[in-house]
C-alpha positions in Angstrom: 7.1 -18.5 6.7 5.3 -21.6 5.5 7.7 -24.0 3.3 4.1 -25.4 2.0 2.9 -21.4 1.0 6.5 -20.2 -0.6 6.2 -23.9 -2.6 2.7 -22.6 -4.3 4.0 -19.4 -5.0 7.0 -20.8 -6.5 5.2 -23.1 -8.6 2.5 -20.4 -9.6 5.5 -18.1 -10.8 7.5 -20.4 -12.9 4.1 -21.5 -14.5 3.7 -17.2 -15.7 7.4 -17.9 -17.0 6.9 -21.5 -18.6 3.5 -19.7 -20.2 5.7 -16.8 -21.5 8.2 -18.4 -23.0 5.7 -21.3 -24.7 3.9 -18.8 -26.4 5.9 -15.5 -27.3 4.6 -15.5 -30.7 0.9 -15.5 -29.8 1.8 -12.8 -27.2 3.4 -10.3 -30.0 0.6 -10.8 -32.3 -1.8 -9.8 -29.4 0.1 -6.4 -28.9 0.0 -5.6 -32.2 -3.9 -6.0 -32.8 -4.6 -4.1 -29.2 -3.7 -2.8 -26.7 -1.9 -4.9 -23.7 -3.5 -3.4 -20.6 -4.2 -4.4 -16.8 -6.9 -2.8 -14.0 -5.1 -3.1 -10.6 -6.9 -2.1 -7.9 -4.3 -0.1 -5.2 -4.6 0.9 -1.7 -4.3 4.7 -1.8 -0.9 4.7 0.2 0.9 3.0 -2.8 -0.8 4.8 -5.2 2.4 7.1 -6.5 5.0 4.2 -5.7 2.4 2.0 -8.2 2.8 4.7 -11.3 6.3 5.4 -10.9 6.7 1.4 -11.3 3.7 1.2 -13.8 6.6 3.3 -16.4 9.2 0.1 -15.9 6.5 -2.0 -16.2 5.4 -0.9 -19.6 9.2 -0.2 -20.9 9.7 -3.7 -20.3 6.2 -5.3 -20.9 4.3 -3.1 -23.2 1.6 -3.5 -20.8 0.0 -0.3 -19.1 -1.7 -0.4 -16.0 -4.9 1.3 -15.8 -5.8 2.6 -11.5 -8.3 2.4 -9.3 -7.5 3.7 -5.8 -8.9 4.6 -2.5 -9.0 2.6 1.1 -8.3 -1.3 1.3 -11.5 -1.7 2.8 -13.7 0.0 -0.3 -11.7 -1.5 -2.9 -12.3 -4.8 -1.0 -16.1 -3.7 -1.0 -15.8 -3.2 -4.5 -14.3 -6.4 -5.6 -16.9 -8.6 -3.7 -19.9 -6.5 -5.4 -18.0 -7.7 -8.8 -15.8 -4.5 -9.5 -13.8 -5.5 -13.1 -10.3 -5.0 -11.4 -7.5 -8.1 -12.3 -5.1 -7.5 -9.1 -5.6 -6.1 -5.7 -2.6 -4.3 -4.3 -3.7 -4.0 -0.3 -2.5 -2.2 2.2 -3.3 -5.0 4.8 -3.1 -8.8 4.8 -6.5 -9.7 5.7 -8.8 -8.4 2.8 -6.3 -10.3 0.4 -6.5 -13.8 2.5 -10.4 -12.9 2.9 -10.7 -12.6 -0.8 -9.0 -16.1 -1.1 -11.4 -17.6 1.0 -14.2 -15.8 -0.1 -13.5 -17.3 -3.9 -12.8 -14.1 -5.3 -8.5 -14.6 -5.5 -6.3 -17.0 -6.9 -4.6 -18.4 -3.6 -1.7 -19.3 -5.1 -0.8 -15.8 -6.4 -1.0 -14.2 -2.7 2.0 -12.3 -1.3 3.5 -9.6 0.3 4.7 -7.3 -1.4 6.3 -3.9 0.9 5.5 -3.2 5.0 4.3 0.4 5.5 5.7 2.9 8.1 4.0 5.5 9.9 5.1 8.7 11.5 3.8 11.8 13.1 3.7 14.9 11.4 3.0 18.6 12.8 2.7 21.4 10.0 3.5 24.5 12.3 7.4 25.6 11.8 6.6 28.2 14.7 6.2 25.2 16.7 8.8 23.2 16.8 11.7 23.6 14.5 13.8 20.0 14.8 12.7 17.4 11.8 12.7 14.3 13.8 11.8 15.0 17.5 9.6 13.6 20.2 8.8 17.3 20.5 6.6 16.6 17.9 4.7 14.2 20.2 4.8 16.2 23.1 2.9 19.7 21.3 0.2 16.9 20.4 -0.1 15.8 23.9 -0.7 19.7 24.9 -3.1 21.0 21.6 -3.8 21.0 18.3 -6.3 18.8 15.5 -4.7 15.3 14.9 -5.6 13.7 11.3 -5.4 9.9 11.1 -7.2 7.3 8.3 -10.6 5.9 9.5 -9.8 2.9 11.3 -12.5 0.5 10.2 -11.5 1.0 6.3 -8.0 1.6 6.6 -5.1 0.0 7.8 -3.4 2.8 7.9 -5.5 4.4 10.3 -5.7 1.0 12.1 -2.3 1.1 13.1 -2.6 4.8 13.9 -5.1 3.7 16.2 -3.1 0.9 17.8 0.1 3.5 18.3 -2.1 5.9 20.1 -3.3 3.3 22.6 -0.1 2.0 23.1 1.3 5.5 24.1 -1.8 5.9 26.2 -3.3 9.1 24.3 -6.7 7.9 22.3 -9.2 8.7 24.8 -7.1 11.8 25.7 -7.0 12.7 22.0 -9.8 11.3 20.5 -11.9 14.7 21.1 -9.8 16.6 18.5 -9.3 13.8 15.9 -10.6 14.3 12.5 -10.6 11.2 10.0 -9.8 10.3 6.4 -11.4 8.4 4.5 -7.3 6.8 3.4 -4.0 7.6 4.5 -3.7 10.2 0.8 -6.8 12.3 2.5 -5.7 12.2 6.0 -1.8 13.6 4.3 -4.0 16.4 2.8 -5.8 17.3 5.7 -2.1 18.4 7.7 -0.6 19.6 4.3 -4.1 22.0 3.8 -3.9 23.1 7.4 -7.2 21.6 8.1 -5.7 19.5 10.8 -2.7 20.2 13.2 -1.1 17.0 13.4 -1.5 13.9 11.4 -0.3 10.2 11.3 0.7 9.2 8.2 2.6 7.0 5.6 6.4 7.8 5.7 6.0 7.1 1.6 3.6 10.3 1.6 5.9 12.2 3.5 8.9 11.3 1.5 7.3 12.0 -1.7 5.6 15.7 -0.8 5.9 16.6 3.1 9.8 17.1 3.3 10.1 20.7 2.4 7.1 21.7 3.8 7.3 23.1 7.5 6.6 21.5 10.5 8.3 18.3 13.0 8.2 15.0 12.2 8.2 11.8 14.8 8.8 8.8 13.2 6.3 6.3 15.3 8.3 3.0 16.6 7.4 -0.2 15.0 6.3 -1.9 18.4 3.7 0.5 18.8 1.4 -0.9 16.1 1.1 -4.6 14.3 2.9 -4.7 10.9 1.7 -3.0 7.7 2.5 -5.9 5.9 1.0 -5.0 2.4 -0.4 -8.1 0.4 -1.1 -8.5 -3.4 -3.4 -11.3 -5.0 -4.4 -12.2 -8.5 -8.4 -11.8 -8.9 -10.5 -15.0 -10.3 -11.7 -12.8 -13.1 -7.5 -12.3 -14.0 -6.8 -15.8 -13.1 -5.6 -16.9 -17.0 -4.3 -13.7 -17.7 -0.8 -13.8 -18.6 -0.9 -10.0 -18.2 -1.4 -10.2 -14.0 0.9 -13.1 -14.0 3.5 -11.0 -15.7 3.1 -8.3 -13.4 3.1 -10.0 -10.0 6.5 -11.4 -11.1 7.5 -8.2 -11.9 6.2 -6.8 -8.5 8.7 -9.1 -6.3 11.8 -8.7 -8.3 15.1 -7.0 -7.0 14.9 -4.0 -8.6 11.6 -3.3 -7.5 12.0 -4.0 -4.1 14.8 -1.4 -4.1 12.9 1.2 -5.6 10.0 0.5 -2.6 13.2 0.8 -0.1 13.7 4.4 -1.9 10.3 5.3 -1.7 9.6 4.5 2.1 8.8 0.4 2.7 10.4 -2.0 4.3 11.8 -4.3 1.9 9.5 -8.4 2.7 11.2 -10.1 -0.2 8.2 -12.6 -1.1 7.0 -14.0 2.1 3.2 -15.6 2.4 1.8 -15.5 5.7 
């Protein structure tokens, strides 16, 4: 981690709170003539986590976040071609930094805010009965439709990709893959039946795919490069005390607990 980085994003932080405190009065006044609200543009893995914090959020803020989701790589689409969002919650680290550079993002307000797992999950209880088993890997080695997120929009998929490689089955399997256009699609394409198999986030799973049948592998971290999942402050956002507020409230402690509840690994605020 860069001392240099973590310095700006200090700085940037205790600017929001110095701002806050200056001016509560003006901020009051402001919530009772309208409505305090903030567009955050989410990767469609972290959609749910993102609502189930956006009711903290506006106990404690009196702020309500309004959602657009889908695939990092639309929403980044979106943003350059001037969509009206104020924060981009990624599911990768690049379209953040590229937004940066670009001149779309405040620099300053980059930083990573959960890492997403993977795992492998087959639908058919007739199958194979154990939860957490490499059985699971070995039925999709024999048969059966595997679901992952397109690759070239979604890091979700893009680690899919890399874990298949690494265990030597993408040209092998690539015949029977079907793809999603996000990691929320690709879930619903092994929870519909429409596909056999699918990689996909361990949040999903946890919130919906537990009691359903089927086997689950959980895919080893070594087999693909790190979810880490980056959020930035847009340039149109960049003096609003509303998307200051929030990113502050994104890296606290009890936050990052709740993301450890719903399936991330826990980055406390590292820039990279």
């Amino acid at each position: 981690m860069s001392r240099k980085k973590t310095r700006c994003s200090c700085v940037f932080f205790r600017g929001v709170i110095i701002l806050l405190a200056a001016f509560p009065a003006q901020l009051q006044a402001d919530e009772t003539t309208a409505p305090q609200t903030l567009h955050v543009a989410v990767a469609s893995n972290f959609l749910f986590p993102l609502k189930q914090l956006a009711i903290r959020f506006k106990q404690e803020t009196g702020i309500e976040l309004i959602t657009s989701s889908g695939s990092t790589g639309t929403l980044y689409a979106q943003i350059s071609n001037g969509a009206p969002y104020g924060v981009f919650l990624a599911a990768d680290k690049r379209r953040p930094r590229l937004l940066v550079e670009k001149g779309y993002a405040v620099k300053e307000s980059r930083i990573t805010y959960a890492y997403g797992q993977i795992i492998l999950w087959g639908n058919d209880r007739h199958v194979v009965t154990d939860k957490d088993s490499e059985k699971c890997l070995a039925r999709l080695k024999q048969s059966g439709r595997l679901a992952i997120a397109n690759p070239q929009t979604a890091p979700y998929g893009t680690a899919a990709k890399e874990s298949l490689l690494a265990l030597g089955l993408w040209e092998k399997i690539k015949p029977r893959m079907v793809f999603g256009k996000s990691i929320a699609q690709t879930y619903q394409f092994v929870d519909t039946g429409n596909a056999d198999f699918g990689i996909v986030a361990r949040s999903e799973y946890l919130r919906m795919g537990q009691q359903r049948p089927g086997c689950v592998w959980t895919i080893p971290a070594e087999y693909y490069n790190p979810l880490e999942q980056q959020a930035v402050i847009l340039k149109r956002a960049e003096e609003n005390a509303n998307a200051a507020t929030f990113m502050a409230f994104l890296t606290d402690e009890m936050t990052r607990n709740s993301l450890e509840d719903l399936g991330y690994g826990n980055p406390g605020n590292r820039v990279h």
